[in-house]
C-alpha positions as CSV (number, residue, x, y, z in Angstrom):
1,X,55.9,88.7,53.6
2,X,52.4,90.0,52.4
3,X,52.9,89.7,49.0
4,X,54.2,86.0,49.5
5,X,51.2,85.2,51.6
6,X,49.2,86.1,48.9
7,X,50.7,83.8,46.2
8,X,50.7,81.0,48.6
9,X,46.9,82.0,48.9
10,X,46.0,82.3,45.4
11,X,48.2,78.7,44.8
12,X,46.3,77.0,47.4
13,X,42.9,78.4,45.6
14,X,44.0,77.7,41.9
15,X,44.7,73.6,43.3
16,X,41.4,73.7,45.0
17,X,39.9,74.8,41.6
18,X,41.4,72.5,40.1
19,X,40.4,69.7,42.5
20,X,37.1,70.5,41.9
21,X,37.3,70.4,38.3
22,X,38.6,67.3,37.4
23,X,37.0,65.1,40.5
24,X,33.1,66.6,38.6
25,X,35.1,65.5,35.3
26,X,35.7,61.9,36.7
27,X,32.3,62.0,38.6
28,X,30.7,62.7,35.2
29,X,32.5,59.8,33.4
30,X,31.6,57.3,36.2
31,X,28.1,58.0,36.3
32,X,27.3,57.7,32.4
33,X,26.1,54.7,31.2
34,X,28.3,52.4,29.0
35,X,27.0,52.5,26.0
36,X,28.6,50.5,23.2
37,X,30.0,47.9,25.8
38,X,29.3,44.0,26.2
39,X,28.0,43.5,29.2
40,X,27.9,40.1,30.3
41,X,25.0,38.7,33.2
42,X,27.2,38.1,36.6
43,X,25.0,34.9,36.8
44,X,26.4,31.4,37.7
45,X,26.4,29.8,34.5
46,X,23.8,27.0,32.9
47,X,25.3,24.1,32.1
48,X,25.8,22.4,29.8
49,X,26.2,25.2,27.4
50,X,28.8,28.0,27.8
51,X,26.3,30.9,26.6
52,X,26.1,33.8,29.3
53,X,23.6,36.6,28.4
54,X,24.9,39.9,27.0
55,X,23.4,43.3,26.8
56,X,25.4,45.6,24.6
57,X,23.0,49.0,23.8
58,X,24.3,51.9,21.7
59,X,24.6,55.6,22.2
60,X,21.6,55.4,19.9
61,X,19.2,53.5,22.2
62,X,19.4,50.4,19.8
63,X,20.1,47.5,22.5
64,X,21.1,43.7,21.4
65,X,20.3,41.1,24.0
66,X,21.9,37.5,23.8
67,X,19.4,35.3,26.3
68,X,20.6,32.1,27.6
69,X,19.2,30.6,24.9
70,X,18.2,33.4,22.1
71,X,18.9,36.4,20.9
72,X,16.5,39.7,20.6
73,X,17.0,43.6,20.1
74,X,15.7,46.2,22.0
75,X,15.1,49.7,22.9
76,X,16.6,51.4,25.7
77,X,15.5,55.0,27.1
78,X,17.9,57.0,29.5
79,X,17.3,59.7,31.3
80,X,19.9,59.8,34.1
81,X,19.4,57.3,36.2
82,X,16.0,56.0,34.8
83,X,16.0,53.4,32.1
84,X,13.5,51.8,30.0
85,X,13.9,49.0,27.8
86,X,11.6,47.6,25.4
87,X,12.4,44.5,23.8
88,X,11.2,42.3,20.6
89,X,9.4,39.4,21.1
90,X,11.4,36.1,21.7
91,X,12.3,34.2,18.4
92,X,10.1,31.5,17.4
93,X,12.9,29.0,15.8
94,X,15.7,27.9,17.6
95,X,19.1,30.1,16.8
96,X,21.3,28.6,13.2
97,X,24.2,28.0,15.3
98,X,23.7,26.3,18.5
99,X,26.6,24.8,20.7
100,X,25.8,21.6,22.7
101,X,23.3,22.5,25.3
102,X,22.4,25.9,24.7
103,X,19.0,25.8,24.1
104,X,17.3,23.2,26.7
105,X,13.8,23.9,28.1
106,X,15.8,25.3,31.4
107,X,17.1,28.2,28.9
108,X,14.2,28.9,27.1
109,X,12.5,29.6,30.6
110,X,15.1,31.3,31.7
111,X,15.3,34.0,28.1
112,X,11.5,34.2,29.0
113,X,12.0,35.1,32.8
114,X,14.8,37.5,31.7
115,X,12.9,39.3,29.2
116,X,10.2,40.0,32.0
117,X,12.6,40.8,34.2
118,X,14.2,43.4,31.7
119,X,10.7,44.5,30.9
120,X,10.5,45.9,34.7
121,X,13.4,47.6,35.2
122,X,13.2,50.9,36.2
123,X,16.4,52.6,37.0
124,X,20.1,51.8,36.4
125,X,23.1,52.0,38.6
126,X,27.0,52.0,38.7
127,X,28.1,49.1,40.8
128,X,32.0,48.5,40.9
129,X,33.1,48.4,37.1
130,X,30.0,46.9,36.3
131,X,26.2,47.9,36.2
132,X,22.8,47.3,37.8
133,X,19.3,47.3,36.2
134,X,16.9,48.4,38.6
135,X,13.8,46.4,39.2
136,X,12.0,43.9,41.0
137,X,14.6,41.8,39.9
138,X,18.1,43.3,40.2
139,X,20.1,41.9,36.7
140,X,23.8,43.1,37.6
141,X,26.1,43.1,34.7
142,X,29.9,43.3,34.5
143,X,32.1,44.5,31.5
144,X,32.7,41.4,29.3
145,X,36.9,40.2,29.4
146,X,36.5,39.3,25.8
């Protein structure tokens, strides 16, 4: 009986390992920050136009933000949990293709309100499936269905 005891032992340690292993592994890939993703604003929508904002930033640090109304690029710092993100100033002109209502004087406060907003964000975190930027303003995004 010893020497089974001792297998069960050693099974019972080897699944414990193991169970240690992959839930760090799956920890790991929950935590990290999805880079190279469209992330779309979980914002009620400004209508008439459909536009939502997106934030899609690369592994890089190279970030493209569609506004309600415009579009600028950005840089984003991580370390861990803390972000940074820098953006370019707000285009002057009004974007070549515009659909019906995306750019009234609502939106264009609203890009500027957002870039502030953006511009004080200090930490990110995993919320659901989605994300959340950190700030005196929390800006929660989800993973984009299209």
């Amino acid at each position: 009986m010893p020497v089974i005891q001792l297998n069960v032992e050693r099974q019972i340690i080897a699944c414990a390992a193991l169970a240690v292993i992959l839930g760090t592994g799956l920890a790991t890939a929950v935590d990290q920050f999805p880079f190279d993703q469209e992330l779309l604003l979980d914002a009620a929508p400004m209508r008439p136009g459909k536009r939502m904002p997106i934030l899609v930033v690369e592994t890089n640090g190279h970030a493209n933000i569609d506004l309600w109304c415009k579009t600028v690029s950005a840089r984003v710092d991580i370390s861990g949990t803390a972000i940074k993100i820098e953006t370019g100033a707000l285009p002057e002109g009004l974007p070549e293709m515009l659909s019906a209502g995306q750019c009234t004087p609502e939106r264009i406060n609203a890009d500027e309100k957002l870039l502030a907003d953006f511009a004080q964000v200090t930490a990110w975190q995993r919320e659901n499936e989605g994300i959340v930027l950190v700030g005196p303003t929390p800006l929660k995004f989800r993973p984009s269905d299209h």
